[in-house]
mmCIF entry with sequence, helices, sheets and N, C-alpha, C, O atoms, coordinates in Angstrom:
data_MODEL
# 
_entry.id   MODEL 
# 
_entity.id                         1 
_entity.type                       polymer 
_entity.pdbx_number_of_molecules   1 
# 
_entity_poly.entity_id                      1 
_entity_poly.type                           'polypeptide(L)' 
_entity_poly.nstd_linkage                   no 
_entity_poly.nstd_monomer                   no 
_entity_poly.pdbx_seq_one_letter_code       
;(UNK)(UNK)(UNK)(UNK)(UNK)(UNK)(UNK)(UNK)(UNK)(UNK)(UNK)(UNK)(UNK)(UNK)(UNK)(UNK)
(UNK)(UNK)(UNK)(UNK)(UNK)(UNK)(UNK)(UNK)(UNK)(UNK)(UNK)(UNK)(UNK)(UNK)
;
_entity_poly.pdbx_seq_one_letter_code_can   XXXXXXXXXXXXXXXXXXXXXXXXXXXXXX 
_entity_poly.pdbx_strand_id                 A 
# 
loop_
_entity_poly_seq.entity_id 
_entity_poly_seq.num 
_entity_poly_seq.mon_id 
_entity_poly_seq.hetero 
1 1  UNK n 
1 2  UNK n 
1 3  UNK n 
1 4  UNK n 
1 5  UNK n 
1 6  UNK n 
1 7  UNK n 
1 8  UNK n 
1 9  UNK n 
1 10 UNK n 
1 11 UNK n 
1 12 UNK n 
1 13 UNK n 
1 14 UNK n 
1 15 UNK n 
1 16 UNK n 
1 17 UNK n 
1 18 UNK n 
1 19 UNK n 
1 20 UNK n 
1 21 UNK n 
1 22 UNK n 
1 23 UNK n 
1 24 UNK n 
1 25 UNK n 
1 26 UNK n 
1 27 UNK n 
1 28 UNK n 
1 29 UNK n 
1 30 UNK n 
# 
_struct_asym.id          A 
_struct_asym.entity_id   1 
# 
_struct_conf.conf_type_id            HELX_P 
_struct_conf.id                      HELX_P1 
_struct_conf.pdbx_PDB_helix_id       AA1 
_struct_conf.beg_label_comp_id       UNK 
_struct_conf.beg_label_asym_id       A 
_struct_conf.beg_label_seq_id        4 
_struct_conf.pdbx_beg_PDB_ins_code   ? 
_struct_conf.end_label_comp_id       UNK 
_struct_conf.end_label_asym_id       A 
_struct_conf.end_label_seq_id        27 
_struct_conf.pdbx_end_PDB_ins_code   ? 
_struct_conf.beg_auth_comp_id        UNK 
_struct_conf.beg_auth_asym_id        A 
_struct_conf.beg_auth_seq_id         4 
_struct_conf.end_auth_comp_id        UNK 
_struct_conf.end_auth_asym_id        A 
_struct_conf.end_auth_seq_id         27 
_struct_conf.pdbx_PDB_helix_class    1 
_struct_conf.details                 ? 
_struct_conf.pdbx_PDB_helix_length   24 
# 
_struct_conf_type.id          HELX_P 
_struct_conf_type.criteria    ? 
_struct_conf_type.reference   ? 
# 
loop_
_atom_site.group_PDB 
_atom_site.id 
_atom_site.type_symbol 
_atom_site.label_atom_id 
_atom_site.label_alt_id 
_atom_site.label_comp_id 
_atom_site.label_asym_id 
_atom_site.label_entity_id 
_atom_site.label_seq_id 
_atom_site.pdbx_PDB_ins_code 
_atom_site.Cartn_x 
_atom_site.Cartn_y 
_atom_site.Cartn_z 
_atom_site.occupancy 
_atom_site.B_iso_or_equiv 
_atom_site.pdbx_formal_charge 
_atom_site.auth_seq_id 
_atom_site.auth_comp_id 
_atom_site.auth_asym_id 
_atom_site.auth_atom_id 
_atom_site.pdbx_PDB_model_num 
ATOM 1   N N  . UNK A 1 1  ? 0.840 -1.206 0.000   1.00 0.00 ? 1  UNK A N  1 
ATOM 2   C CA . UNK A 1 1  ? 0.000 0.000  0.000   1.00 0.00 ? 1  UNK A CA 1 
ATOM 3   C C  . UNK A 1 1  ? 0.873 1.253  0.000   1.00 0.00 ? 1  UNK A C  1 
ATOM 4   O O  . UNK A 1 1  ? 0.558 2.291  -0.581  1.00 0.00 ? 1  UNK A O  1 
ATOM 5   N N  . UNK A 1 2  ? 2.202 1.040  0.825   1.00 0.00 ? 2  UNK A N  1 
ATOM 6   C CA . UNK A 1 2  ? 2.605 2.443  0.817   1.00 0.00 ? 2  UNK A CA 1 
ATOM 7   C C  . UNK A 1 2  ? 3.570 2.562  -0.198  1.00 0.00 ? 2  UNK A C  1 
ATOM 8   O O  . UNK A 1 2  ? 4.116 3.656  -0.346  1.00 0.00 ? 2  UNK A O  1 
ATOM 9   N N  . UNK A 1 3  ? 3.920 1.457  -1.044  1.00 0.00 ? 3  UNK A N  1 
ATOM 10  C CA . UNK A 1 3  ? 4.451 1.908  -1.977  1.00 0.00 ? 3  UNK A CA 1 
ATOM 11  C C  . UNK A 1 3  ? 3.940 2.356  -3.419  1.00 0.00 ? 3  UNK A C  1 
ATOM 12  O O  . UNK A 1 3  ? 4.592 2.994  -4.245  1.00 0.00 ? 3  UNK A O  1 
ATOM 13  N N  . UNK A 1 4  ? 2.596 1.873  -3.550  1.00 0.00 ? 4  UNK A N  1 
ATOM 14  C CA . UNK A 1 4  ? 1.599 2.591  -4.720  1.00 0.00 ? 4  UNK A CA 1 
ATOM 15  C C  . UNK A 1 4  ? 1.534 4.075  -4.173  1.00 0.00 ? 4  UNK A C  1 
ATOM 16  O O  . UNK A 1 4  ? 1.760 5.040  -4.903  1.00 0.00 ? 4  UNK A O  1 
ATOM 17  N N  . UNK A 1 5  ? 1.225 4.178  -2.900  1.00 0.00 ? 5  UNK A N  1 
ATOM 18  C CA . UNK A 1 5  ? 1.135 5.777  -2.267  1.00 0.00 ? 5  UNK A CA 1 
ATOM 19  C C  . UNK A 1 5  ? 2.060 6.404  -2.493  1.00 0.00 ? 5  UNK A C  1 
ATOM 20  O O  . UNK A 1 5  ? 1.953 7.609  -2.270  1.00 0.00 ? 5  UNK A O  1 
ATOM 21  N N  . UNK A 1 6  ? 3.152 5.973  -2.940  1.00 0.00 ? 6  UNK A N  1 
ATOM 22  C CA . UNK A 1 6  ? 4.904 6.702  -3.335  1.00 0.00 ? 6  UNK A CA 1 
ATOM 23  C C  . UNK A 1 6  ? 4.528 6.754  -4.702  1.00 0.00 ? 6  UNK A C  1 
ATOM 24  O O  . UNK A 1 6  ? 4.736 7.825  -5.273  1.00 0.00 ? 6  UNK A O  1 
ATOM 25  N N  . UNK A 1 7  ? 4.129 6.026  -5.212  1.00 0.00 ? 7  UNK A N  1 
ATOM 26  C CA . UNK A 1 7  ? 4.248 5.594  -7.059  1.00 0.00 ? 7  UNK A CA 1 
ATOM 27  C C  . UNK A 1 7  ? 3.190 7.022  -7.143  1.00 0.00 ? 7  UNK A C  1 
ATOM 28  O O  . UNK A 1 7  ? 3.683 8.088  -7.511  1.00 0.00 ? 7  UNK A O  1 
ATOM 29  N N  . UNK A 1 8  ? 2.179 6.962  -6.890  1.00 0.00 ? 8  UNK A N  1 
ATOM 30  C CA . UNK A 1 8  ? 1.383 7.866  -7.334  1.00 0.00 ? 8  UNK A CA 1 
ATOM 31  C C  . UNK A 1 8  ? 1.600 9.102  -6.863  1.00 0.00 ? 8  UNK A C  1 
ATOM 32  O O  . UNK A 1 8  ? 1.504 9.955  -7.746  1.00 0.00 ? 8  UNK A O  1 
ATOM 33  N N  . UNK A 1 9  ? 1.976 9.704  -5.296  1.00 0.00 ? 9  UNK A N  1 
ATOM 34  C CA . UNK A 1 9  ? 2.774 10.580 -4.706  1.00 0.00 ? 9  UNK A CA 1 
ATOM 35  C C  . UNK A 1 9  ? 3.672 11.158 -6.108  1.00 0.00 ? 9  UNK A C  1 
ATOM 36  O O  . UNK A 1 9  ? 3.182 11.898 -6.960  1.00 0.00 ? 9  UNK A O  1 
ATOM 37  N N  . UNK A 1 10 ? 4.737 10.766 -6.117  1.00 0.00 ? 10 UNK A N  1 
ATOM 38  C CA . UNK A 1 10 ? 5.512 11.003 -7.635  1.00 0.00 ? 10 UNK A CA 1 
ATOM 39  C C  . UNK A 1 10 ? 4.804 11.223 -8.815  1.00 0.00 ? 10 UNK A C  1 
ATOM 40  O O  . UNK A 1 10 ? 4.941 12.230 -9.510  1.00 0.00 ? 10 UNK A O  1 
ATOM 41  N N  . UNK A 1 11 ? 4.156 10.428 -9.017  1.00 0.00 ? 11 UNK A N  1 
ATOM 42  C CA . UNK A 1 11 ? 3.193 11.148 -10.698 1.00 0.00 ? 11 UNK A CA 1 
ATOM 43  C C  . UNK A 1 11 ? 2.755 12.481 -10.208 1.00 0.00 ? 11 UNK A C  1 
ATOM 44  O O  . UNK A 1 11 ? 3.190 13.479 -10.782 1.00 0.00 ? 11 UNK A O  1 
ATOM 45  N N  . UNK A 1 12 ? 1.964 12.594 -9.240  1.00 0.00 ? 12 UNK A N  1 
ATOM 46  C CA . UNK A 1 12 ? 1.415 13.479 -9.340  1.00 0.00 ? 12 UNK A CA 1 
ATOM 47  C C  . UNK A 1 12 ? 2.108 14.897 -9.005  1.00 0.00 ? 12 UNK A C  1 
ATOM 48  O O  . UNK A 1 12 ? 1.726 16.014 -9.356  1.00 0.00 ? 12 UNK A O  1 
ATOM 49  N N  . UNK A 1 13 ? 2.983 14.622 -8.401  1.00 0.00 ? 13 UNK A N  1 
ATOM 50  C CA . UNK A 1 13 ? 4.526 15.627 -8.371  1.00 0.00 ? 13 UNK A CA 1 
ATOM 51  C C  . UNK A 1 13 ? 4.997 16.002 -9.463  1.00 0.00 ? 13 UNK A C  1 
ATOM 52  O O  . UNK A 1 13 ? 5.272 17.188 -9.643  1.00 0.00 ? 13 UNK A O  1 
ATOM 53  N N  . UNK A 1 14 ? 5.209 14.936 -10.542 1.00 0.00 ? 14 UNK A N  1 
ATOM 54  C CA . UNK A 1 14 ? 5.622 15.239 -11.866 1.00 0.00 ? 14 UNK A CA 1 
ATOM 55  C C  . UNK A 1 14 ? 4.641 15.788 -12.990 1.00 0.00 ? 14 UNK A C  1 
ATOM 56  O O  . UNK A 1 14 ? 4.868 16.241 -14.112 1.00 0.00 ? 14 UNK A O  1 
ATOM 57  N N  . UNK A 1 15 ? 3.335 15.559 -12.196 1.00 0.00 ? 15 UNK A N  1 
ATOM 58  C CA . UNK A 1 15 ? 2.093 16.252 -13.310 1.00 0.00 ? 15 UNK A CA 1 
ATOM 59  C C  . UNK A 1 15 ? 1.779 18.040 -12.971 1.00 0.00 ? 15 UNK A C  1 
ATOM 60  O O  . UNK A 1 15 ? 1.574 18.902 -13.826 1.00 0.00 ? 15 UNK A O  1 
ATOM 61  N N  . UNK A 1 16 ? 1.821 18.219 -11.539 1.00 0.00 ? 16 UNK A N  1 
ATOM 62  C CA . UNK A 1 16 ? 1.618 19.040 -11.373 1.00 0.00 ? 16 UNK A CA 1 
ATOM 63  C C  . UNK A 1 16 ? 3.201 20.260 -11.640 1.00 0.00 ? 16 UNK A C  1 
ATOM 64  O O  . UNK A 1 16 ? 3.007 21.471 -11.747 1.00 0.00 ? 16 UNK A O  1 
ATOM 65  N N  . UNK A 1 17 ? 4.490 19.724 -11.700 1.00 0.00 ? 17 UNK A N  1 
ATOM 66  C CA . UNK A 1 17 ? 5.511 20.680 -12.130 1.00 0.00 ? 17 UNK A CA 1 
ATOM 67  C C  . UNK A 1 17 ? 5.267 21.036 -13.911 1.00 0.00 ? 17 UNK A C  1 
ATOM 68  O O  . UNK A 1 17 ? 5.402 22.056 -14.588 1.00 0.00 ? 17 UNK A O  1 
ATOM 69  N N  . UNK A 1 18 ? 4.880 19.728 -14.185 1.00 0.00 ? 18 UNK A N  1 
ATOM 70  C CA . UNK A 1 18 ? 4.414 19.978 -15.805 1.00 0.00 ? 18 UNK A CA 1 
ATOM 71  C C  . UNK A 1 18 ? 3.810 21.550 -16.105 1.00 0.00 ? 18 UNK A C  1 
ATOM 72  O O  . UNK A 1 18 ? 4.021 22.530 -16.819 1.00 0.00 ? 18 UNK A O  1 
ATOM 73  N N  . UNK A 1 19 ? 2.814 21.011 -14.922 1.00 0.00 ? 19 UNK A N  1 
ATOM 74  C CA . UNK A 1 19 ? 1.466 22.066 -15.590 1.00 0.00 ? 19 UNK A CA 1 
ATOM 75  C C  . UNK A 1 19 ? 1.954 23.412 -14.601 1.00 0.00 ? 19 UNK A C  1 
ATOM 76  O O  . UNK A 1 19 ? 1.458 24.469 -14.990 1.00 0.00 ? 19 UNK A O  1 
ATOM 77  N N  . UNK A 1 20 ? 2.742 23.517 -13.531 1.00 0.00 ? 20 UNK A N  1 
ATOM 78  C CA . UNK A 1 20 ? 3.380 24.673 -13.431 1.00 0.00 ? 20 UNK A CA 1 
ATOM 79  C C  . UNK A 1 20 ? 4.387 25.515 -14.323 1.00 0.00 ? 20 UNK A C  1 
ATOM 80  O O  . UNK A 1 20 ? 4.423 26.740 -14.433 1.00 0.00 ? 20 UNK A O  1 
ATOM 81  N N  . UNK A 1 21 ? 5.414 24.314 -15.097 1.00 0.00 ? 21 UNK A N  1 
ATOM 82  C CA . UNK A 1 21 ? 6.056 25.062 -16.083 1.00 0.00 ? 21 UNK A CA 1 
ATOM 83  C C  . UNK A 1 21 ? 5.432 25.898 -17.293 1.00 0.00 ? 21 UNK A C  1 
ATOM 84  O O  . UNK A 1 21 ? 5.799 26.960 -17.796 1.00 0.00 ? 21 UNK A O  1 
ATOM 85  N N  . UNK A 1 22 ? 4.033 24.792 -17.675 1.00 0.00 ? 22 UNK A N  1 
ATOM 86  C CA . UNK A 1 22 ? 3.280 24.983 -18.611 1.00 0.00 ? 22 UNK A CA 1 
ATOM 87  C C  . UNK A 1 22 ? 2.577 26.980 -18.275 1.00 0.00 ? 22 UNK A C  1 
ATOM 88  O O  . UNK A 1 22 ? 2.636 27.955 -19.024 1.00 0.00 ? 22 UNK A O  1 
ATOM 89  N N  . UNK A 1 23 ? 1.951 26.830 -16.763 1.00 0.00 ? 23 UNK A N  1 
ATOM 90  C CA . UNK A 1 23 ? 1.623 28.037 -16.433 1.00 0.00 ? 23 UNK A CA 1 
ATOM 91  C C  . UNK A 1 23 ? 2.194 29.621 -16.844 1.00 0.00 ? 23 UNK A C  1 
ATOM 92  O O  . UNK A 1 23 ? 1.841 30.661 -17.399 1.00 0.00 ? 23 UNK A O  1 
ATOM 93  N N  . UNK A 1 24 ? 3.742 28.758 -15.892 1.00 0.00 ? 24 UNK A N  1 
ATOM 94  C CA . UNK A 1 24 ? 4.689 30.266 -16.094 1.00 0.00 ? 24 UNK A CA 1 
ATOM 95  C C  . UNK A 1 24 ? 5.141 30.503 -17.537 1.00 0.00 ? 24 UNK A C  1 
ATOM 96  O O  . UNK A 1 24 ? 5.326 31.653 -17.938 1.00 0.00 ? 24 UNK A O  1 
ATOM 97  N N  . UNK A 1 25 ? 5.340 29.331 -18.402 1.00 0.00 ? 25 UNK A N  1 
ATOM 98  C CA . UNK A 1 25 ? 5.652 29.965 -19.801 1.00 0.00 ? 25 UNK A CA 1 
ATOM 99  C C  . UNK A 1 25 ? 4.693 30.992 -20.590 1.00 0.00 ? 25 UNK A C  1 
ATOM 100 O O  . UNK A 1 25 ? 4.925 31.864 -21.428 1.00 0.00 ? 25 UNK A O  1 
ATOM 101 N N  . UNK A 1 26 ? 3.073 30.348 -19.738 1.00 0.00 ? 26 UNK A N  1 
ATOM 102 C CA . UNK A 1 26 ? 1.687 31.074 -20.401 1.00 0.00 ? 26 UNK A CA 1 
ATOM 103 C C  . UNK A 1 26 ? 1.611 32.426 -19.874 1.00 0.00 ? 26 UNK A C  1 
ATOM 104 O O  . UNK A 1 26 ? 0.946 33.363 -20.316 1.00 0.00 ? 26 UNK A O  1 
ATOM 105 N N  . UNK A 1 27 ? 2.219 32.403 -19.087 1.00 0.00 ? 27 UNK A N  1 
ATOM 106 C CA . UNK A 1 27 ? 1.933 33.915 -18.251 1.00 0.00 ? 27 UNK A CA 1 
ATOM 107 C C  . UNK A 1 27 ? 2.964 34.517 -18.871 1.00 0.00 ? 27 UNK A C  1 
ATOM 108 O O  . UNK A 1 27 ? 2.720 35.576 -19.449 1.00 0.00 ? 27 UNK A O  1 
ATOM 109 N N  . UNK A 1 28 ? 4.437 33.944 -18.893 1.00 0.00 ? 28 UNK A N  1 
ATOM 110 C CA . UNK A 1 28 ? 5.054 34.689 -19.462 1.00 0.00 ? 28 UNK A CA 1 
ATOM 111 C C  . UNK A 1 28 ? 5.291 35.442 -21.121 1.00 0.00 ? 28 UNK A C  1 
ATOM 112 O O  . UNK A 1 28 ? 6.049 36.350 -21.465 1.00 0.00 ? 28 UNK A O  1 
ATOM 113 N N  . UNK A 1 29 ? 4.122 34.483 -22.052 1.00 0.00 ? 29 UNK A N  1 
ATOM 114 C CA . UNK A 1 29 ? 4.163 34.883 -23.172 1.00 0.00 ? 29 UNK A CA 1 
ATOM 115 C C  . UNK A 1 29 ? 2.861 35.593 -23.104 1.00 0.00 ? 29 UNK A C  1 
ATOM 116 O O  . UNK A 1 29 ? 2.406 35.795 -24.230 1.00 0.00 ? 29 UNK A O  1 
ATOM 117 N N  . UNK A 1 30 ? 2.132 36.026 -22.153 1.00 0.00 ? 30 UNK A N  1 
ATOM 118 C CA . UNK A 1 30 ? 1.122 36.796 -22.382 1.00 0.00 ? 30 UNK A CA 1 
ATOM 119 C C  . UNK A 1 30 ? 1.520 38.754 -22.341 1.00 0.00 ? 30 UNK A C  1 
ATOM 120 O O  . UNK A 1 30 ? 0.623 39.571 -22.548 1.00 0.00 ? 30 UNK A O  1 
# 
């Protein structure tokens, strides 16, 4: 159990920096 809780912990770490980089590039080309 607590290692799916790590597995997914991590995706969702790596989804949400995505969509932060994604943010600041949008803000920054606005």
């Amino acid at each position: 159990m607590s290692a799916l809780f790590k597995k997914t912990s991590v995706a969702w770490s790596d989804s949400l920096g995505i969509l932060a980089d994604y943010w600041r590039d949008y803000a920054i080309a606005q």
